[in-house]
N, C-alpha and C positions, 0 to 999 in steps of 0.2 A: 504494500500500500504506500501511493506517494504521500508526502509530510509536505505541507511547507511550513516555514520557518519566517515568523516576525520578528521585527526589533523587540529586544526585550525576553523575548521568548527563551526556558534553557532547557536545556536536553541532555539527559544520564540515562547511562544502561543500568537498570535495577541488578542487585545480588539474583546470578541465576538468569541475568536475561541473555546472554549467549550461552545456544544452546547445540548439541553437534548429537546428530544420529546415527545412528548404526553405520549408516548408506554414505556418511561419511562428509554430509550436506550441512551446512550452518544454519543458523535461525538465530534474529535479533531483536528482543525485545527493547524497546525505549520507553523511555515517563519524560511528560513536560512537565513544565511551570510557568504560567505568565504574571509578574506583578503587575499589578491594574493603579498603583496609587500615580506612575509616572502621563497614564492616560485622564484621569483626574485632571488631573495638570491641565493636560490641553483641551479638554473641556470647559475646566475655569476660564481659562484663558480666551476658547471660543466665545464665549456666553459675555464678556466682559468687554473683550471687544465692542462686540455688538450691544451693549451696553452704553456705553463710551458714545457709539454710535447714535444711539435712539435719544443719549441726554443733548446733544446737542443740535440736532433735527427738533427736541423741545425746544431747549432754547429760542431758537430760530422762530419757533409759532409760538410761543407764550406771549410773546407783545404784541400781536395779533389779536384781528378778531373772531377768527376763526375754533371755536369750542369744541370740534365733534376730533378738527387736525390735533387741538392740546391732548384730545383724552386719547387719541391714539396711540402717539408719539408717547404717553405719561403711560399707558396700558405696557406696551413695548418697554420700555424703559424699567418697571417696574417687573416685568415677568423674567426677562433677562437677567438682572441683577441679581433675583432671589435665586433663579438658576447658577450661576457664577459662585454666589454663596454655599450654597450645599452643594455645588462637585469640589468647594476650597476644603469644605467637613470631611465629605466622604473620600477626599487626597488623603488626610491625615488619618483615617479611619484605616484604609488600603494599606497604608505604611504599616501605623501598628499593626494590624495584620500580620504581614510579612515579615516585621522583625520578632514579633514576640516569639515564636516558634524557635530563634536561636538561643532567646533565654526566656524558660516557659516559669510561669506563675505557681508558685506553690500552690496545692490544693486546696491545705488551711485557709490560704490566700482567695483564692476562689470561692470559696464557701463564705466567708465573711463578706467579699462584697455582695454575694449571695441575698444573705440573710441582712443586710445594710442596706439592702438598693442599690448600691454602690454607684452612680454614673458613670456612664461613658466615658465623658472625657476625663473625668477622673480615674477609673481605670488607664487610657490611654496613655494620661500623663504620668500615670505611676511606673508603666511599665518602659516607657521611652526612658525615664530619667535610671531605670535599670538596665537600659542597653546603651545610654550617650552618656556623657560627660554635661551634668547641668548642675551649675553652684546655687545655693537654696535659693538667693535671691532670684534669680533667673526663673528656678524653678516655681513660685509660689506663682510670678507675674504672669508666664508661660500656661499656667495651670486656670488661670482667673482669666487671661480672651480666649484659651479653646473654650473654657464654659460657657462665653457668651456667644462664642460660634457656636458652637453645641444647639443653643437656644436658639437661635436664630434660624439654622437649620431645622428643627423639634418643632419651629409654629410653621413651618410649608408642610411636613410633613405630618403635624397633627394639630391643623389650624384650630386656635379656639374660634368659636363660631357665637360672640356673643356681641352687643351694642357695647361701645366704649366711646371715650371724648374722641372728638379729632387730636390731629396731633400735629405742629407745626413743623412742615418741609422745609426746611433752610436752604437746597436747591432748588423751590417754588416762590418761598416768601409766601406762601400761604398753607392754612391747616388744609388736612385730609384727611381720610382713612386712616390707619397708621400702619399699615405693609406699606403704604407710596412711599410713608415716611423714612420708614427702613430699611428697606429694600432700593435702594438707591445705589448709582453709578458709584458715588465716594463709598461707601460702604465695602460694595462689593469688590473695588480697588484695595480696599485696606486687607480685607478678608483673603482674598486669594494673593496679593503680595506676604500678607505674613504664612500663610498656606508653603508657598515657594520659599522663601526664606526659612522656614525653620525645617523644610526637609534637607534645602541645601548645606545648613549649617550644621546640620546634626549627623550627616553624611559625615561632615569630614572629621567628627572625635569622636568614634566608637570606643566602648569602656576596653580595656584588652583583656587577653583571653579568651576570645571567641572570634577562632578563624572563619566560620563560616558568616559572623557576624561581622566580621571587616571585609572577608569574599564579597557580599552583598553590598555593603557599601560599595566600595569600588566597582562596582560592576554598576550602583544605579547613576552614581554621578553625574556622569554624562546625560543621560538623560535628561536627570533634574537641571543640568547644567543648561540644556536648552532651553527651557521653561524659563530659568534666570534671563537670559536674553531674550526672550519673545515679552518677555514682561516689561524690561528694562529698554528694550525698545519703541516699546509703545508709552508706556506710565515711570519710566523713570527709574533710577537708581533707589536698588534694595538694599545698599548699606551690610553688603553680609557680614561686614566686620560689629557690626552693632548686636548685642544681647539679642536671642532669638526671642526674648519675651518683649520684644516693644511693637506697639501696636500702630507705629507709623511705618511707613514704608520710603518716605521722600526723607 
């Protein structure tokens, strides 16, 4: 059977997967692996774009008179961003993923966030800060905007559906809804730049002792490295020398 083979994509012969018969004929078993947190990436990045795109096609009709053009352009602009938002979540979700398996969670461990509720991101960031290199301060800051990602992400995907005040757009200069409010071009700029930054940054100080867990790193690098440049391209320097817990990106 032909294979093909993505970027990203890796490929081991299992224990046992070469295999030779009587008849004297070989046979090859292979296992893949695709991480998915680098494709993340370029979905943030598409969705933000186009984001980018829709805020300023607003701009352009908000001092207009035309109301059906604003709510379009604000429709667009708003759907896109929350989108950009939650692939920057489920980037850093994709990650954990992929690293925690080189150093897995004690069971005790398990069972207490279990029995705690324990959050996501707070899982996530317990176990990141067991496979990088993060000094507390880093860590506390790092732990407190995934939470508010987290959240942010948690109301697209389990909208509350209830009457609330409006809420005033500082990209509008007037109240709305308050997803218009939130879901916004700066926003979702901030969210998937710090998205990108803290995998690029945590890529490069892996705790040592775990070859498979610096194999990994070096091998996503490059990728993530793209990501850095498509971002810094369009939106400007991520500062990767700056603490991966700051929630500015410029």
């Amino acid at each position: 059977m032909a294979m093909f083979i993505t970027k990203g994509m890796q490929i081991r012969v299992p224990v046992g997967g070469l295999k030779l018969s009587s008849d004297g004929t070989a046979s090859l078993e292979v296992e893949v692996l695709l991480y998915t947190h680098s494709y993340w990436l370029d979905i943030a990045l598409d969705h933000l774009e186009r984001a980018a795109t829709a805020e300023t096609a607003l701009k352009a009709a908000w001092g207009g008179s035309d109301e059906e053009l604003k709510g379009k352009f604000l429709e667009s602009l708003f759907a896109e961003s929350m989108q950009a938002i939650v692939a920057a979540a489920v980037a850093l979700d994709a990650f954990y993923a992929a690293v925690k398996v080189h150093r897995p969670v004690a069971p005790d461990v398990v069972k207490a966030w279990a029995k705690n509720k324990t959050s996501r991101p707070t899982q996530i960031a317990e176990v990141l800060r067991s496979c990088f290199k993060l000094n507390a301060a880093s860590f506390a800051e790092f732990k407190k905007i995934l939470g508010q990602l987290f959240e942010w992400r948690d109301w697209t995907v389990h909208p509350p559906a209830h009457f609330r005040a409006p809420l005033l757009a500082p990209h509008l200069g007037v109240a709305t809804e308050w997803r218009f409010a939130i879901y916004s071009a700066e926003n979702a700029r901030r969210a998937v730049g710090f998205a990108i930054r803290v995998l690029a940054q945590l890529l490069r100080k892996p705790r040592p002792g775990k070859d498979r867990l610096e194999t990994f790193c070096s091998e996503s690098q490059p990728l993530v490295a793209k990501a850095v440049m498509r971002f810094e391209g369009a939106f400007g320097p991520l500062n990767l020398d700056a603490p991966p817990n700051s929630p500015s990106v410029a």
